[in-house]
N, C-alpha and C positions, 0 to 999 in steps of 0.2 A: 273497067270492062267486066260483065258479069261471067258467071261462073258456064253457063251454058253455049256462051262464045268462049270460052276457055278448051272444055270438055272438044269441043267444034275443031276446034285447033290441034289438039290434042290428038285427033284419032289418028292421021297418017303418022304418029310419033308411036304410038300402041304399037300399029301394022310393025311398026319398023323392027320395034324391040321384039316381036314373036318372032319376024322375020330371022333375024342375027340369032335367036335364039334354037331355032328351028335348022337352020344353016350348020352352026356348029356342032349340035348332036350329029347331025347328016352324016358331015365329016368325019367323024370321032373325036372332033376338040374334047369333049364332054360327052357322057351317058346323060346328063341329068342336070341343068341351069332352073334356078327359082329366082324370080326379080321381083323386087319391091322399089315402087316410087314413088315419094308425096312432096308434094308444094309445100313447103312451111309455112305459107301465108293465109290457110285455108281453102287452098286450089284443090287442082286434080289428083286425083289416087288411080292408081293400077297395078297390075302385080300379072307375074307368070307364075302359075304354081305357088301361088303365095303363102299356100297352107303344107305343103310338102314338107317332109322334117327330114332334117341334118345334125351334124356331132359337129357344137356348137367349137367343143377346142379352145381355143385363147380369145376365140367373143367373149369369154365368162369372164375374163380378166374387167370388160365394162363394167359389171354390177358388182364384181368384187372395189374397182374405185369407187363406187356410188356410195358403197356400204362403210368404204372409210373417211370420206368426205361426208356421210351423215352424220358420223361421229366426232369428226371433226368438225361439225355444226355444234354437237353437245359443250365438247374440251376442245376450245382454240389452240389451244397447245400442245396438241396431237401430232400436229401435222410438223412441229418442228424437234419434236422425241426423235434420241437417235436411240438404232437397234443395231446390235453385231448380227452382220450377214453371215451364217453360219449353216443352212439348210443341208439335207443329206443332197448326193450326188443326183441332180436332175438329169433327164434324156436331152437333146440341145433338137432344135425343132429344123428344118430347112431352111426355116427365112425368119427367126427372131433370133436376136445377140446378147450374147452374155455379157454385159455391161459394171455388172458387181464384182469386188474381189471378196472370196471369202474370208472371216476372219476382223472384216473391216468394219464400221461402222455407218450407219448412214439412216440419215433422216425420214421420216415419216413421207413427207415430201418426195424428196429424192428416191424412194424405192417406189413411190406411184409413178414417177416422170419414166422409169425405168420398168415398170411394171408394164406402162401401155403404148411409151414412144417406141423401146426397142424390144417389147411383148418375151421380156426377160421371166422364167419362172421363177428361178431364184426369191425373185425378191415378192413373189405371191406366197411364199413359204415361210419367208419373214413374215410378210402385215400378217399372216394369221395369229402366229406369236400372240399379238397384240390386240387383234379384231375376232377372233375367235370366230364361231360358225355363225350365233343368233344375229348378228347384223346383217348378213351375205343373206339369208335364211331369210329376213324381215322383208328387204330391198324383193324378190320376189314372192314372198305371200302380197308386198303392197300391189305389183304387176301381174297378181292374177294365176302366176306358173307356178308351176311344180318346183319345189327348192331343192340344189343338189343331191341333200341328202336322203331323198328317194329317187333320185335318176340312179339308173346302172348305169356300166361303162360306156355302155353306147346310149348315152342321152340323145335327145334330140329338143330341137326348136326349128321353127318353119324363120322365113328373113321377115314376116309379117311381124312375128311377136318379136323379134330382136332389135328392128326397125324402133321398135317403140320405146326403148331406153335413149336413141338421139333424138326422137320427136322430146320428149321429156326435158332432157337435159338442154333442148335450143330454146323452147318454154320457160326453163327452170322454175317447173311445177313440182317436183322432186326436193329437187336441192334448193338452196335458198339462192339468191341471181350468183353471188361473189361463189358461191362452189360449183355452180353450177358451170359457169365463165372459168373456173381452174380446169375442169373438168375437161370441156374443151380444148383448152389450153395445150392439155398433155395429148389430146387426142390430135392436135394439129403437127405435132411436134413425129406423129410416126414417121419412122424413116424407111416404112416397106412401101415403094413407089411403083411395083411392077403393073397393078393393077385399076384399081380407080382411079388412083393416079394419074398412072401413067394416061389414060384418057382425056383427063382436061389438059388447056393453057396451062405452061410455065407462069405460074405466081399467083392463080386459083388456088386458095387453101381449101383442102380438104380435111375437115377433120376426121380423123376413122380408124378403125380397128380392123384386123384381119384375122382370120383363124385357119390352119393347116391341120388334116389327119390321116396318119398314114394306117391301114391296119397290120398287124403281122399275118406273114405267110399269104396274103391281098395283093392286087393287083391295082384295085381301087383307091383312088385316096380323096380327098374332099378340100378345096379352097374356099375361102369365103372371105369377100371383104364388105362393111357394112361403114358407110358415115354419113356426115351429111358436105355437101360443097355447095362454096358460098361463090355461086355465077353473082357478077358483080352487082346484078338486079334483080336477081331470083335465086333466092337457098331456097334447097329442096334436100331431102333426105333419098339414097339408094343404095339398097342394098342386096349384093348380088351373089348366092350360094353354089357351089357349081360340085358334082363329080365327075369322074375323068380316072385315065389311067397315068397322067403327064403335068405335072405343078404348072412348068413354063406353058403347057396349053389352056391349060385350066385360067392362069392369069394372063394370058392373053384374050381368052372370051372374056371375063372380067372389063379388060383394058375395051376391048372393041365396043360393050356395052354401055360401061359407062362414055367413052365418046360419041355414039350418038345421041345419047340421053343429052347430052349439053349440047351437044350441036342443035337438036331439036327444041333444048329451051331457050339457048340464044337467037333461033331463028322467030320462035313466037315473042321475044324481049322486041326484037328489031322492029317488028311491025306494028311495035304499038307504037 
């Protein structure tokens, strides 16, 4: 079916997503929702606010894997170095888990699984030990962005340019296919369920990251979850950035968003 009956199908899906989008500001779920969606198979793209920028937080923890899995493209045997977990006292975030014991040791491997399943800091304080800044720093000069070390504290990226490290990595144009398929791997393995999650079927893998930021002495804080879900006949990449004054609301527009993003693509699957 070509792309122009696609696009056809698509609009009352657009409407939809402005709609819930537009609804929840109303309410006060959210100040501020930016959506990003693409067909992985060279379908439709649309976005709310696609270009809007947010404090990206533990999204960064993505390119930080990227940039060790380059490397472990160089040295296959990276990935199975072990390092003593020993970083200074980190802040503990709302919704990621400390999974590391300090003091212990653990594989190259094992502090990425830990790095993006349970979006642990600790162990992004280790790989640098070992990955230093020029690889993190490469991975986006390759994408185009500004690299950490000219963001201030309040960095920002829109879910358009963030979107584009899972376009990348379900391509594996990036990484080569086997890092690129780990990469995934660890990304399916997240275990923050309140939000994209939570909006598809029980046993939809969704692979994806999420980012929280609170400021001090603020009332505002920022959610974000960003992946890609594999509907059983159509993966597509979404990614959805939201502020608000309330996490559980914030991931609740998340949640409401990404279900009808999948309702709407399983309804376009059915009719073919």
């Amino acid at each position: 079916m070509g792309s122009e009956v696609e696009f056809t199908e698509l609009l009352p899906f657009d409407y939809k997503i402005r709609r819930a989008a537009a609804e929840a500001k109303k309410s006060g779920k959210a100040s501020q929702i930016s959506i990003y969606f693409r067909d992985l198979e060279n379908g439709p793209i649309f976005g709310v606010g696609q270009d809007d920028q947010f404090s990206p937080a533990s999204l960064m923890k993505v390119p930080m894997m990227m940039a060790t899995l380059k490397e472990a493209e160089k040295d296959p045997a990276l990935l199975g170095r072990r390092l003593l977990n020993e970083p200074p006292q980190l802040s503990r975030s709302d919704f990621g888990e400390s999974v590391l014991k300090r003091g212990v040791e653990y594989s190259v491997d094992e502090l990425l699984r830990a790095m993006i399943a349970h979006s642990d800091n600790d162990s992004v304080v280790t790989l640098r030990t070992v990955i230093g800044d020029e690889p993190l720093n490469e991975v986006f000069r390759d994408f185009g962005m500004l690299i950490p070390a000219v963001r201030s504290l309040d960095d920002s990226m829109s879910v358009r340019e963030y979107a584009a490290f899972f376009r990348i990595l379900y391509n594996a144009s990036y990484l080569d296919k086997a890092m690129s398929q780990k990469a995934l791997e660890y990304l399916a393995a997240s275990q923050f369920k309140n939000a994209l999650a939570a909006g598809v079927p029980p046993g939809v893998t969704v692979a994806h990251k999420f980012g929280e930021r609170s400021f001090e002495g603020k009332k505002t804080k920022q959610l974000h979850d960003c992946g890609i879900i594999y509907h059983p006949t159509k993966h597509y990449v979404l990614c959805v950035m939201t502020r608000g004054e309330d996490f559980d609301a914030l991931s609740g527009v998340i949640r409401e968003i990404s279900s009808i993003v999948y309702q709407e693509v399983d309804a376009v699957q059915t009719k073919r």
